[in-house]
PyMOL commands that place a pseudoatom at each C-alpha (Angstrom):
pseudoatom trace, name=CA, resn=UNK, resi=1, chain=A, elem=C, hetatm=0, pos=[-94.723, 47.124, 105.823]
pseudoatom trace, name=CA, resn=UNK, resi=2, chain=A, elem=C, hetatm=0, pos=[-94.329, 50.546, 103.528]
pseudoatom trace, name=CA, resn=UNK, resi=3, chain=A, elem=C, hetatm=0, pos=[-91.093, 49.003, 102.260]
pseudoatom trace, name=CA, resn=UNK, resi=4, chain=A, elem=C, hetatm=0, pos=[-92.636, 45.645, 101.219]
pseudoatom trace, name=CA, resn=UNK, resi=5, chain=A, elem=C, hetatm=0, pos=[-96.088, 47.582, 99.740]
pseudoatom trace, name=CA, resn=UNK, resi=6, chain=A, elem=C, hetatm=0, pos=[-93.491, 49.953, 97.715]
pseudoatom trace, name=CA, resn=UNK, resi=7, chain=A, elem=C, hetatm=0, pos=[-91.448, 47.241, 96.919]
pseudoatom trace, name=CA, resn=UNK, resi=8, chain=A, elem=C, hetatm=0, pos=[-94.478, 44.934, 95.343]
pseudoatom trace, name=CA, resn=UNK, resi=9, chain=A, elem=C, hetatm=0, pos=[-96.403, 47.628, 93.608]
pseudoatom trace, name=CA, resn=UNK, resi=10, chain=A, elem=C, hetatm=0, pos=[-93.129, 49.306, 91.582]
pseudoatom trace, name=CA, resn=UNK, resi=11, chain=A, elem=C, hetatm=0, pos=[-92.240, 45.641, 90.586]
pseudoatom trace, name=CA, resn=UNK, resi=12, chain=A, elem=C, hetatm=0, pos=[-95.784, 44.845, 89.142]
pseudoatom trace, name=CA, resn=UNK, resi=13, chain=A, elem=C, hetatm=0, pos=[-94.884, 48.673, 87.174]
pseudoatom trace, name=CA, resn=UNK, resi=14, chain=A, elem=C, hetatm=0, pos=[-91.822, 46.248, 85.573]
pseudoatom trace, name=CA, resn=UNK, resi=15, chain=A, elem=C, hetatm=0, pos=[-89.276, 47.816, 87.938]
pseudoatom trace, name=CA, resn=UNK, resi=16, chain=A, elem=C, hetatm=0, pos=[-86.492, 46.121, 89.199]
pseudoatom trace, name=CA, resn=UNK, resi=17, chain=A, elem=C, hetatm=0, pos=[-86.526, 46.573, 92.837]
pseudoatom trace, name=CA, resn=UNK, resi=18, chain=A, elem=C, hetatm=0, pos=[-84.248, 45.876, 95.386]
pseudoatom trace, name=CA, resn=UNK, resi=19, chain=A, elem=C, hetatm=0, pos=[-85.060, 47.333, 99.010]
pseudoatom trace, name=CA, resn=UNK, resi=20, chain=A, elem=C, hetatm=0, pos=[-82.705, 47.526, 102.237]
pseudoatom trace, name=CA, resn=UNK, resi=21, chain=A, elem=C, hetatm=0, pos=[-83.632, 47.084, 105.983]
pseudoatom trace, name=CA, resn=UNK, resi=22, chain=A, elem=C, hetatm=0, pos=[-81.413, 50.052, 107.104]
pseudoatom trace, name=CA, resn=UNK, resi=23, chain=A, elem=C, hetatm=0, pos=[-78.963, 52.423, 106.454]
pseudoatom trace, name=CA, resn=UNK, resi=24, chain=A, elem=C, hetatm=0, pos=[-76.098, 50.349, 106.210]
pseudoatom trace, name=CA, resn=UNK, resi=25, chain=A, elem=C, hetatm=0, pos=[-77.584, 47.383, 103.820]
pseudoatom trace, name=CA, resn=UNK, resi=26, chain=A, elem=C, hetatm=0, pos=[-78.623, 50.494, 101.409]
pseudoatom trace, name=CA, resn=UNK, resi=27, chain=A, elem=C, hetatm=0, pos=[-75.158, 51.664, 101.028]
pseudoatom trace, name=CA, resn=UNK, resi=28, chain=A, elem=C, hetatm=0, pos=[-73.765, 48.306, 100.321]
pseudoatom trace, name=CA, resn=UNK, resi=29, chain=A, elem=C, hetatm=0, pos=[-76.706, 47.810, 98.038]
pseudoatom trace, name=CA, resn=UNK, resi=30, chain=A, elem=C, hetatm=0, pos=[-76.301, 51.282, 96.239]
pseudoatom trace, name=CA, resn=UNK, resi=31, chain=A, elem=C, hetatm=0, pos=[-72.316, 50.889, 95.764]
pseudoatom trace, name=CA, resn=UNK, resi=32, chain=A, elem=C, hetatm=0, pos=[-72.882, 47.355, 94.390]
pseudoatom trace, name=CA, resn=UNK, resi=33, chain=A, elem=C, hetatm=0, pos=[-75.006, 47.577, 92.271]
pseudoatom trace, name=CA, resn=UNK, resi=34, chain=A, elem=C, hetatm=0, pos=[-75.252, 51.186, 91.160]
pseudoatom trace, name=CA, resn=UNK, resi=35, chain=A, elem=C, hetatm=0, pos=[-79.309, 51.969, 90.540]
pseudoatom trace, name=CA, resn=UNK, resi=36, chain=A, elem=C, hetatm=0, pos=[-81.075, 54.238, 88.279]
pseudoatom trace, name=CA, resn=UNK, resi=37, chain=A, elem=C, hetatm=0, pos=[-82.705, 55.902, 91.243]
pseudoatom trace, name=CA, resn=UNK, resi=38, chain=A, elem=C, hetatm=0, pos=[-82.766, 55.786, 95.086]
pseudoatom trace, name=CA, resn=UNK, resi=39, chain=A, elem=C, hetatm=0, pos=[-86.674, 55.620, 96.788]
pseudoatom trace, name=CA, resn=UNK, resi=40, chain=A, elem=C, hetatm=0, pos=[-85.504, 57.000, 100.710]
pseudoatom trace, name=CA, resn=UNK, resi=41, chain=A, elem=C, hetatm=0, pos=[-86.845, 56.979, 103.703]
pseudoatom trace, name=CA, resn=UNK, resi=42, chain=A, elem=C, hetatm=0, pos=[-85.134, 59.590, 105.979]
pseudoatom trace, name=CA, resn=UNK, resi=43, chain=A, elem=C, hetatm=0, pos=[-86.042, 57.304, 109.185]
pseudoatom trace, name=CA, resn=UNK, resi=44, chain=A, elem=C, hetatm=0, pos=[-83.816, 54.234, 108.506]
pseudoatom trace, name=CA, resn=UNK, resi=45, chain=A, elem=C, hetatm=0, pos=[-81.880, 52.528, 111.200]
pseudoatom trace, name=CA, resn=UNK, resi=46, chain=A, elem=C, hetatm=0, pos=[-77.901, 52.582, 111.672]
pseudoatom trace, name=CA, resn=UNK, resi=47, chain=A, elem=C, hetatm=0, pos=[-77.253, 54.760, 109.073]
pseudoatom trace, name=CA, resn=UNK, resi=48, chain=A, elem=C, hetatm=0, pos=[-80.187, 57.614, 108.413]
pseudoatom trace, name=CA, resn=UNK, resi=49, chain=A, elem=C, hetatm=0, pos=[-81.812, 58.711, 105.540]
pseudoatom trace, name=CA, resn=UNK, resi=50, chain=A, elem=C, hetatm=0, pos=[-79.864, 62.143, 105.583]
pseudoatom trace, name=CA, resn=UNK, resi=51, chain=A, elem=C, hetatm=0, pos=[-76.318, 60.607, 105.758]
pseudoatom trace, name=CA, resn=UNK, resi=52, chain=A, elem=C, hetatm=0, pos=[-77.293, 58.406, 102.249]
pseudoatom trace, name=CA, resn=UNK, resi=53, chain=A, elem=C, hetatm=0, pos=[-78.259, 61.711, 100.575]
pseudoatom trace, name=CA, resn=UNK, resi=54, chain=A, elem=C, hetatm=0, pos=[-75.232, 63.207, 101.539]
pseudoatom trace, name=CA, resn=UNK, resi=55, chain=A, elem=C, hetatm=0, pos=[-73.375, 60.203, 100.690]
pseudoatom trace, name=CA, resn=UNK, resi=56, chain=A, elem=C, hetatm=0, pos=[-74.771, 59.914, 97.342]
pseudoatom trace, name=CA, resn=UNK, resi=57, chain=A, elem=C, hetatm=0, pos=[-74.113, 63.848, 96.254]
pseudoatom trace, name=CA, resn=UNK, resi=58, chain=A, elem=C, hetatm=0, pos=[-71.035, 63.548, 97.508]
pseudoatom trace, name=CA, resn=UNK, resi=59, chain=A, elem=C, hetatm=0, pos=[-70.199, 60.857, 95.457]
pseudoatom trace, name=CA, resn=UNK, resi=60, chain=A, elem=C, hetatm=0, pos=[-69.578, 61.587, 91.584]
pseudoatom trace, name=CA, resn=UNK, resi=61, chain=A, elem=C, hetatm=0, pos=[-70.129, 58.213, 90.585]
pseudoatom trace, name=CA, resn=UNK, resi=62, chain=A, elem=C, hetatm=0, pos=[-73.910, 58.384, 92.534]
pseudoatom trace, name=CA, resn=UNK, resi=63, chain=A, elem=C, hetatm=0, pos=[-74.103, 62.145, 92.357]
pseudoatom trace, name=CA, resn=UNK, resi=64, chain=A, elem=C, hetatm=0, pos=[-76.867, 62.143, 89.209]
pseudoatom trace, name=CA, resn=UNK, resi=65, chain=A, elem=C, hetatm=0, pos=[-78.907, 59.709, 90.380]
pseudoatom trace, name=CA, resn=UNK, resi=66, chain=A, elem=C, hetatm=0, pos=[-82.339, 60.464, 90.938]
pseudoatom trace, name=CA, resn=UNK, resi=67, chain=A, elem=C, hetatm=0, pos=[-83.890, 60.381, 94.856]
pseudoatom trace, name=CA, resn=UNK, resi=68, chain=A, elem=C, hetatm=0, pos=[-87.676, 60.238, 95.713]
pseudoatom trace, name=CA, resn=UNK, resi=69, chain=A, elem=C, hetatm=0, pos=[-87.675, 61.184, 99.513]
pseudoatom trace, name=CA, resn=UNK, resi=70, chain=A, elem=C, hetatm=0, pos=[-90.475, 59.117, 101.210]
pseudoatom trace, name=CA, resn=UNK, resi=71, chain=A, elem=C, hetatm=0, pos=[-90.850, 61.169, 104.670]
pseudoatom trace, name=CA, resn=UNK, resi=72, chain=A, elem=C, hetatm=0, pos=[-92.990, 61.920, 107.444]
pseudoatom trace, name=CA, resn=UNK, resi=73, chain=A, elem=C, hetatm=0, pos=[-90.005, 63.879, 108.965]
pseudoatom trace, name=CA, resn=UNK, resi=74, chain=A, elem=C, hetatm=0, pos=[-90.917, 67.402, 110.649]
pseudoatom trace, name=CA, resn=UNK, resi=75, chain=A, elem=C, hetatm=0, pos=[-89.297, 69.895, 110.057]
pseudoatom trace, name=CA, resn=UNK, resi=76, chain=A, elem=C, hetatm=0, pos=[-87.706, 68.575, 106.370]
pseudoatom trace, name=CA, resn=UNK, resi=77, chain=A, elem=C, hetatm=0, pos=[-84.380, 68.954, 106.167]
pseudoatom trace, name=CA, resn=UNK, resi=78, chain=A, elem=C, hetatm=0, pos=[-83.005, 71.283, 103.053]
pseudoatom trace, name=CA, resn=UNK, resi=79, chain=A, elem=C, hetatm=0, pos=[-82.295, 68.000, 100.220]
pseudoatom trace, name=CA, resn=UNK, resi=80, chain=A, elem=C, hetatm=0, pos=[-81.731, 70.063, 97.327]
pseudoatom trace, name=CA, resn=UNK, resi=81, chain=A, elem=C, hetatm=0, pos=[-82.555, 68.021, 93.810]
pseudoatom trace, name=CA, resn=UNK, resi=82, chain=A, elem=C, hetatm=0, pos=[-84.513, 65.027, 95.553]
pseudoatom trace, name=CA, resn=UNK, resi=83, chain=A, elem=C, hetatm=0, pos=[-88.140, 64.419, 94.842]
pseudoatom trace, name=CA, resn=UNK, resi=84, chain=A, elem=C, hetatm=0, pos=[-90.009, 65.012, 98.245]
pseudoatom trace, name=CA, resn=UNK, resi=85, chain=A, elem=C, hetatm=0, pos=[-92.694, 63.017, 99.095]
pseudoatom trace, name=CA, resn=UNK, resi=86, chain=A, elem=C, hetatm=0, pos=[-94.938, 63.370, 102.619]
pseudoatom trace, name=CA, resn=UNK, resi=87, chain=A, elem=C, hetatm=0, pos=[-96.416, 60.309, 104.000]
pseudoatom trace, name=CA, resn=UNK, resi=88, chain=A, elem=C, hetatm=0, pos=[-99.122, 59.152, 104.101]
pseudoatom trace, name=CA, resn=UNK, resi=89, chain=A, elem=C, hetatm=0, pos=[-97.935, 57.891, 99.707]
pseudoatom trace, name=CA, resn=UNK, resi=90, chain=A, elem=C, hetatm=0, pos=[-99.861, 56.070, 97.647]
pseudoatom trace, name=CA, resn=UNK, resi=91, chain=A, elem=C, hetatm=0, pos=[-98.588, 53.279, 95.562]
pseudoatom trace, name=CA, resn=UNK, resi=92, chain=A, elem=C, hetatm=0, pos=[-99.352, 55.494, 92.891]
pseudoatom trace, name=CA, resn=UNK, resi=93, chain=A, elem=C, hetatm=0, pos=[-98.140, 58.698, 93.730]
pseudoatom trace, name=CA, resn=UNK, resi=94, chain=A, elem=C, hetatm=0, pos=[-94.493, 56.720, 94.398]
pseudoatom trace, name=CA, resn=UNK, resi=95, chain=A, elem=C, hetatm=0, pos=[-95.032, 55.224, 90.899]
pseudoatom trace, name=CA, resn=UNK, resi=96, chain=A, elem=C, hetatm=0, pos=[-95.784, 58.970, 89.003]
pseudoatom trace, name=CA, resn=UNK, resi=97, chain=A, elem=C, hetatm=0, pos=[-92.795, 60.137, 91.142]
pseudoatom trace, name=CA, resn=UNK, resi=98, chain=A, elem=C, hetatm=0, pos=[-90.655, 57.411, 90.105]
pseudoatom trace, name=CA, resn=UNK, resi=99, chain=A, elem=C, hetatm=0, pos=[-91.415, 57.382, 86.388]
pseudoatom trace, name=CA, resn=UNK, resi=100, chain=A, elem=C, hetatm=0, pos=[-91.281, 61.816, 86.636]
pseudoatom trace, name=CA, resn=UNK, resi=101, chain=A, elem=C, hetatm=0, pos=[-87.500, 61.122, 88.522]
pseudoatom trace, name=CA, resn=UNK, resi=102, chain=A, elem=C, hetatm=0, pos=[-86.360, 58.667, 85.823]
pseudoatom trace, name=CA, resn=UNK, resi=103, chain=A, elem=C, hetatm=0, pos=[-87.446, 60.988, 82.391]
pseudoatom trace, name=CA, resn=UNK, resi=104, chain=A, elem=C, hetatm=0, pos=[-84.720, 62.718, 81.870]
pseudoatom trace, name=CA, resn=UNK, resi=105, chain=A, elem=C, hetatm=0, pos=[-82.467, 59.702, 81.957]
pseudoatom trace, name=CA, resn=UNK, resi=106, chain=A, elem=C, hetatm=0, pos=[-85.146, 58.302, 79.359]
pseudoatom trace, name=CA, resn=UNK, resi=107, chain=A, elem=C, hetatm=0, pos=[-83.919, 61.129, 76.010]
pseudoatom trace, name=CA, resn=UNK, resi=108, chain=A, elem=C, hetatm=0, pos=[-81.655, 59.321, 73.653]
pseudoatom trace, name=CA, resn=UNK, resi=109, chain=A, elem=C, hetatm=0, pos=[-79.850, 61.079, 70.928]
pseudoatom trace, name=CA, resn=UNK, resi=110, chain=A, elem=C, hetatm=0, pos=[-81.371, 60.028, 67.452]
pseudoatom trace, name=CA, resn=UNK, resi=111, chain=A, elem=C, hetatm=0, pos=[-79.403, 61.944, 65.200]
pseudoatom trace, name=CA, resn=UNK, resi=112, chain=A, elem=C, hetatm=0, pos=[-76.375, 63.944, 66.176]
pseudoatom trace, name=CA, resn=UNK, resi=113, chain=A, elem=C, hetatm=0, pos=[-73.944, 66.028, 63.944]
pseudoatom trace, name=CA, resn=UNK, resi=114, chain=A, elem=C, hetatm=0, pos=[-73.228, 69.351, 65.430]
pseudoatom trace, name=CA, resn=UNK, resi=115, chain=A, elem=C, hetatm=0, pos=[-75.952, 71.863, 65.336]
pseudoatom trace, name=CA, resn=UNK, resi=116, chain=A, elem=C, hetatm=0, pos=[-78.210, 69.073, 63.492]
pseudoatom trace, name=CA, resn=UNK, resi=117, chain=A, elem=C, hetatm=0, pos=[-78.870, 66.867, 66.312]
pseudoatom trace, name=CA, resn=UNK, resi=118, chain=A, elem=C, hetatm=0, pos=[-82.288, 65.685, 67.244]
pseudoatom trace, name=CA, resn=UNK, resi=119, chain=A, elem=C, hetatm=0, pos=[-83.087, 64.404, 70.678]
pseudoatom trace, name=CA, resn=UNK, resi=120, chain=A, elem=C, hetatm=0, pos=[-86.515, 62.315, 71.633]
pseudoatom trace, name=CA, resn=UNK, resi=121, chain=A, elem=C, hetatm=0, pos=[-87.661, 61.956, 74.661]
pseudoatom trace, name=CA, resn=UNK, resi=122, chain=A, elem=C, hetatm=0, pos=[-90.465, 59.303, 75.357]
pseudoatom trace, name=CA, resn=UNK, resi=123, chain=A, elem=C, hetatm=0, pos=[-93.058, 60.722, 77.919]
pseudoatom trace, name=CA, resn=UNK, resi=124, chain=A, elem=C, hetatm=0, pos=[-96.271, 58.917, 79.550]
pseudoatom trace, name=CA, resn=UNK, resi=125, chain=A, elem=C, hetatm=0, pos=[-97.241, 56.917, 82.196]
pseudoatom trace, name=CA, resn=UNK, resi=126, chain=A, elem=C, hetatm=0, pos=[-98.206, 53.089, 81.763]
pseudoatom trace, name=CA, resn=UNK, resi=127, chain=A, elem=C, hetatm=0, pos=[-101.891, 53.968, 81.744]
pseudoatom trace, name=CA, resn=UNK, resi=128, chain=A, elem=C, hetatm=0, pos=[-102.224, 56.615, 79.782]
pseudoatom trace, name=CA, resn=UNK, resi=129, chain=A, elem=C, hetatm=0, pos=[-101.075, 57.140, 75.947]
pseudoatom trace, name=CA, resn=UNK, resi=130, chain=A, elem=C, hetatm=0, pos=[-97.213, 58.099, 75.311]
pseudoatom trace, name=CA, resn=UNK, resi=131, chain=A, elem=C, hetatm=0, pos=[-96.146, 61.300, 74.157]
pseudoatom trace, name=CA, resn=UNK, resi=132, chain=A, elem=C, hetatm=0, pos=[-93.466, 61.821, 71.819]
pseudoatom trace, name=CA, resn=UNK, resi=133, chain=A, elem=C, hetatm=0, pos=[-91.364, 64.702, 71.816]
pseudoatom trace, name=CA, resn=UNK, resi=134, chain=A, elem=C, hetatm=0, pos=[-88.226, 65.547, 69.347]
pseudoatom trace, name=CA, resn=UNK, resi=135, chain=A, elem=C, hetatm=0, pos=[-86.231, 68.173, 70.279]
pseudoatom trace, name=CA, resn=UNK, resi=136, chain=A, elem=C, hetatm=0, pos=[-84.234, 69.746, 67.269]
pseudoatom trace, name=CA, resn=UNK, resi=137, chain=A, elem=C, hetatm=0, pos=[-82.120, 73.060, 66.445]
pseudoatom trace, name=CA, resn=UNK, resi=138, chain=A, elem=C, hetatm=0, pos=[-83.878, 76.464, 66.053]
pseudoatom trace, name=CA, resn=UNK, resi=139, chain=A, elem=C, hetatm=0, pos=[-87.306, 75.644, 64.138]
pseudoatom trace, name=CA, resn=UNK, resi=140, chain=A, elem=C, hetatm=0, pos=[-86.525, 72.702, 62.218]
for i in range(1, 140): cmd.bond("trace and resi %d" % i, "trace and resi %d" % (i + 1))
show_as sticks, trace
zoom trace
């Protein structure tokens, strides 16, 4: 039921979701298609939640992806770079974390010549107004 609730509320945030039953489904799913960032549960069936992390750091083609851990899992296991979330999540607190995981793939390069470049980066949430930030050499 978390799936489908997850599932529903990051599509009506214009995501494009696709969610897995198990494991096994989200490995096919990941290598297929190749997503912009992984929303795990560490409970799955077949194949657990553990063995995709590991899978996808292992992996240099999946190895930069972001991963927001959705867990009630005692003790937590040592996931270094994931986003860690306990349950009981909101729909909003998986949005925030979703957005938060995704920002750093959001920069593009404006202007770039050496030492001159200029990066901007586009930060805000849906509901709230959007920062701009440039990022430039030294104090220009």
């Amino acid at each position: 039921m978390l799936r489908e609730l997850y599932r529903v509320a990051l599509s009506l945030s214009n995501y494009t979701v696709r969610d897995c039953e198990d494991g096994m489904d989200a490995l096919r799913c990941i290598e297929q298609e190749r997503p912009d960032i992984v929303v795990l549960d560490l409970n799955l069936p077949r194949v657990s939640g553990i063995a995709i992390y590991e899978e996808l750091k292992a992996n240099p083609a999946t190895e930069n992806v972001p991963i927001v851990v959705v867990t009630g899992m005692e003790p937590l296991p040592h996931l270094p770079g994931a986003t860690i979330l306990r349950k009981p999540v909101t729909t909003e607190q998986l949005r925030v974390a979703v957005e938060r995981a995704l920002q750093p793939n959001q920069g593009a390069w404006l202007f770039s010549r050496g030492e001159e470049s200029v990066r901007v980066v586009r930060i805000g949430a849906a509901d709230r107004p959007k920062r701009l930030l440039l990022y430039g050499p030294g104090t220009a």
